[in-house]
N, C-alpha and C positions, 0 to 999 in steps of 0.2 A: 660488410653486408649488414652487420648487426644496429651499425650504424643508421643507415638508409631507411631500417623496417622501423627505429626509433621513431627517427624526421617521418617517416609515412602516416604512422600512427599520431601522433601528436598534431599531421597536418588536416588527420579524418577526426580526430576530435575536436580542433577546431573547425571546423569544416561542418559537422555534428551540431557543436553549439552553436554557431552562427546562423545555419539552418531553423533550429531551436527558436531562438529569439525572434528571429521573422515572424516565422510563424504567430508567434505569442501576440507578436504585435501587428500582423491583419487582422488578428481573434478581437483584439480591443480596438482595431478601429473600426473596424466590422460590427460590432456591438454598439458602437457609439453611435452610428449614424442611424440606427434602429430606433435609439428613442427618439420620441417627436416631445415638443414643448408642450407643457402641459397648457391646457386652454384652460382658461380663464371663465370663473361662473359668470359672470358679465356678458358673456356670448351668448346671442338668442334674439329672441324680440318681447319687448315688455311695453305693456300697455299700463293708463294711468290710473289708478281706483278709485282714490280717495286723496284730496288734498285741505287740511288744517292750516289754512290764512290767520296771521294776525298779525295786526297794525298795532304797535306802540303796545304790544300786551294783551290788547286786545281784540277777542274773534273778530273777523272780517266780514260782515255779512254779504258782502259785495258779491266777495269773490268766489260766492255760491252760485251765482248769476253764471258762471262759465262750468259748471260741475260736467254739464253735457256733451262740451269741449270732447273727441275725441284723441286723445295725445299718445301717441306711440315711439317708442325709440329702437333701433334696431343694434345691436353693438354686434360689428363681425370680428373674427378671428384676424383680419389684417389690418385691426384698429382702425377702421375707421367706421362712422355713425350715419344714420340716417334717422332724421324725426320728424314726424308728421303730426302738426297741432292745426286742426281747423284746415283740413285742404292745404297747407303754408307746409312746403318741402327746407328742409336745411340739412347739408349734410357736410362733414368734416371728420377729423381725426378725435380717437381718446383716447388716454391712458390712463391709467389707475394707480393713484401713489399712495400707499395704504390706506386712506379713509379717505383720500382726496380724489375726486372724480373731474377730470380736467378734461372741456370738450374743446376743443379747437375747432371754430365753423370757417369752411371755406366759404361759404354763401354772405355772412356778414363780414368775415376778415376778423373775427375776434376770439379769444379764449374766456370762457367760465368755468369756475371750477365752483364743486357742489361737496358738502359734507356726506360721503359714506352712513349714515348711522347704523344699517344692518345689512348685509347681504349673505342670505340663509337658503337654501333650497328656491324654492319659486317665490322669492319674497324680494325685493327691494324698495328698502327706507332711505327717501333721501333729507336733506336738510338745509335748506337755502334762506340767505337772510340778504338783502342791502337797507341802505338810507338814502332817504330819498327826499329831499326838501325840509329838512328834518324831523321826519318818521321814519322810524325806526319799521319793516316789513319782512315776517320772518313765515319761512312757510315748510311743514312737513310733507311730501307726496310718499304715497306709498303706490309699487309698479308691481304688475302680477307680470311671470315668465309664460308665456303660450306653451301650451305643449305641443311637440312635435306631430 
């Protein structure tokens, strides 16, 4: 009999701990599935303010001629973009690889990617350069975030 109450006990303490452990680990996957991914300051819609053109060095007076342009980008939460420059819709995917801003347009079939310079509270500084028949075309935009 002394036997039996042994095996009984040993069977409710395991029995106990295995209980135990469950439990502990619905508590953490239960908790895991609570946090959400953190979004991204990128998300919103930013309009254009101010863009610093220069050709080969120097300012672009040109490209004061389009200041009026207005240019909007929208960045959502399930990556992908919508921008509107002058009535002209383009829209595609983005992601964000530390200071590198890569749009993918399904509307053209192509990717650009744009230098991050700042991205602060309701501010974004971008930084774009190509060449181009051999000039050299580098341009700073700066984008204000709408408020809600």
């Amino acid at each position: 009999m002394h036997k039996f109450i042994v095996l009984t006990m040993k069977k409710l303490k395991f029995l106990s701990l295995s209980v135990a452990i469950l439990a502990i680990m619905l508590m953490v996957a239960c908790n895991g599935k609570e946090k959400e991914t953190p979004v991204s300051p990128l998300v919103g819609i930013w309009d254009l303010v101010n863009v610093d053109s220069r050709l080969n060095g120097v300012p672009d007076e040109s490209a004061d001629e389009d200041d009026d342009t207005p240019v909007t980008y929208e960045f959502k939460a399930d990556s992908t973009y919508v921008h509107m420059e002058d009535s002209i819709l383009d829209e595609g995917r983005w992601f964000l690889d530390g200071d590198r801003l890569h749009l993918f347009s399904t509307e053209e079939d192509m990717c650009m990617a744009t230098q991050v310079e700042r991205l602060a509270n309701d501010s974004l500084f971008v930084y774009l350069h190509d060449s181009i028949d051999g000039d050299f075309i580098e341009e700073h935009h700066i984008y204000l975030k709408r408020k809600k």
